[in-house]
C-alpha positions in Angstrom: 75.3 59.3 -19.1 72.4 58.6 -21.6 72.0 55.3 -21.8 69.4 55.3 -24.6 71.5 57.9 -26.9 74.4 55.6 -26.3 72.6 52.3 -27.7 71.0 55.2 -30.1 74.9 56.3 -31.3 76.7 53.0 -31.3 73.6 51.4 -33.7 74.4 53.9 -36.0 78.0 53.8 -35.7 78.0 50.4 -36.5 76.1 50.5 -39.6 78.1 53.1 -40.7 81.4 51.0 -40.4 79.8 47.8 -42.0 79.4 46.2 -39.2 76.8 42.7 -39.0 76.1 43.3 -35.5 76.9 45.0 -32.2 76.3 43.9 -28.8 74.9 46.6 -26.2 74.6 45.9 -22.3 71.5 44.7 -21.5 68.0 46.5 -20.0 64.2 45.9 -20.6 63.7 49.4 -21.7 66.9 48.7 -24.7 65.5 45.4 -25.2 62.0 47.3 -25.8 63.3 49.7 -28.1 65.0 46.4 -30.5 61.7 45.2 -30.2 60.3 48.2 -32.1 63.2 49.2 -34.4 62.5 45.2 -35.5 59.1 45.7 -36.3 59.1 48.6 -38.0 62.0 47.0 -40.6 65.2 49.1 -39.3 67.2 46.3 -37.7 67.1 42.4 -38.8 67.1 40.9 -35.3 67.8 41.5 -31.6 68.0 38.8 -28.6 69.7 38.6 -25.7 72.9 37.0 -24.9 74.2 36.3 -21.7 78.4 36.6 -21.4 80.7 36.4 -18.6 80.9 40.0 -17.9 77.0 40.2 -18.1 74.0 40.2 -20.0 74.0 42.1 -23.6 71.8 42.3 -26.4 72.9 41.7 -29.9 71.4 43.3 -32.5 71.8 42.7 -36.1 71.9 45.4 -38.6 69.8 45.6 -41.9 71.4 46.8 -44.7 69.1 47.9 -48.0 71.4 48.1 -51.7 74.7 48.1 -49.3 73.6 51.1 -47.6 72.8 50.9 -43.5 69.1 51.1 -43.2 69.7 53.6 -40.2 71.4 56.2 -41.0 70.3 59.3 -39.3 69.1 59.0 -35.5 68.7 61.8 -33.5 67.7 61.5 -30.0 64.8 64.2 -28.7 64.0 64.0 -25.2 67.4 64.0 -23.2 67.7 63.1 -19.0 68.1 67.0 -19.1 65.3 68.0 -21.0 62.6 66.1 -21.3 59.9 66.4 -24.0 56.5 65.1 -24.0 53.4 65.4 -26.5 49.8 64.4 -27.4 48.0 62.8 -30.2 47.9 66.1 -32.1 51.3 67.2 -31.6 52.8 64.0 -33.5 54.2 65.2 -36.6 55.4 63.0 -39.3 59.7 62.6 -40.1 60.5 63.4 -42.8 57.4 64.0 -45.0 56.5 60.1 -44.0 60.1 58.4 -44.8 61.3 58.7 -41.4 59.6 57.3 -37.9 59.3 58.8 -34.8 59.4 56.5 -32.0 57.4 57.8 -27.9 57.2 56.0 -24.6 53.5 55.8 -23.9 51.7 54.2 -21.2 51.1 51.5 -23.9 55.0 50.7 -24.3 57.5 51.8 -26.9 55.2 53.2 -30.3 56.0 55.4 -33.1 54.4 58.0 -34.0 51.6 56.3 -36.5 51.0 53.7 -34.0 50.5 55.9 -31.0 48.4 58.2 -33.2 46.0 55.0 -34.1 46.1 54.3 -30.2 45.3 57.6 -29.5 47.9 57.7 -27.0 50.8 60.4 -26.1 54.6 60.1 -24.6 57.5 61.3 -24.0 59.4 61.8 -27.8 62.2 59.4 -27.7 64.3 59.6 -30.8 63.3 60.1 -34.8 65.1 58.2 -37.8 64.8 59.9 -40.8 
């Protein structure tokens, strides 16, 4: 029913198995989330690819010594539970090696972006 912890899940999955890529149905929010997993160096590429069945977006996966550069994901705010914060109550993954991501009002941020904003959001998902 989570259609974020899905993409979330089948990313990691994938990198896991060795896979080069893995196509997800398509949505702006998904498409949002590529867009910031890209820039902050977790995944080589995303686009979208229209198919028969439907628009999906393919995302690459970046690998680092053989080794899937995403390798623990663990979604936070759930349909069931969700969890918002502030500025202040961003904490860093991880002692710094890991990323949270938020929705803010200013679109899909981690956690050292929304803190130089000076925004708050709903806490998506960490990687660490």
């Amino acid at each position: 029913m989570d259609k974020i912890g899905d993409m979330l899940v089948t990313i990691k999955n994938a990198g896991r198995a060795g896979k080069t890529s893995v196509h997800i149905p398509y949505s702006g929010y998904k498409m949002n989330i590529a867009r910031a997993l890209f820039q902050e160096g977790y995944i080589k590429s995303y686009a979208q690819k229209d198919t028969n069945t439907g628009s999906v977006l393919e995302i690459d996966l970046l690998y680092s010594d053989e080794r899937p550069r995403i390798t623990e994901i663990q979604r936070i705010s759930k349909p069931s539970r969700r969890l918002y914060t502030n500025t202040k109550g961003i904490r860093p993954v991880k002692q710094g090696h890991g990323s949270v991501f938020l929705s803010t009002p200013k679109g899909i941020l981690t956690g050292k972006q929304a803190r130089k904003e000076q925004v708050g959001g709903e806490i998506l998902f960490e990687i660490s």
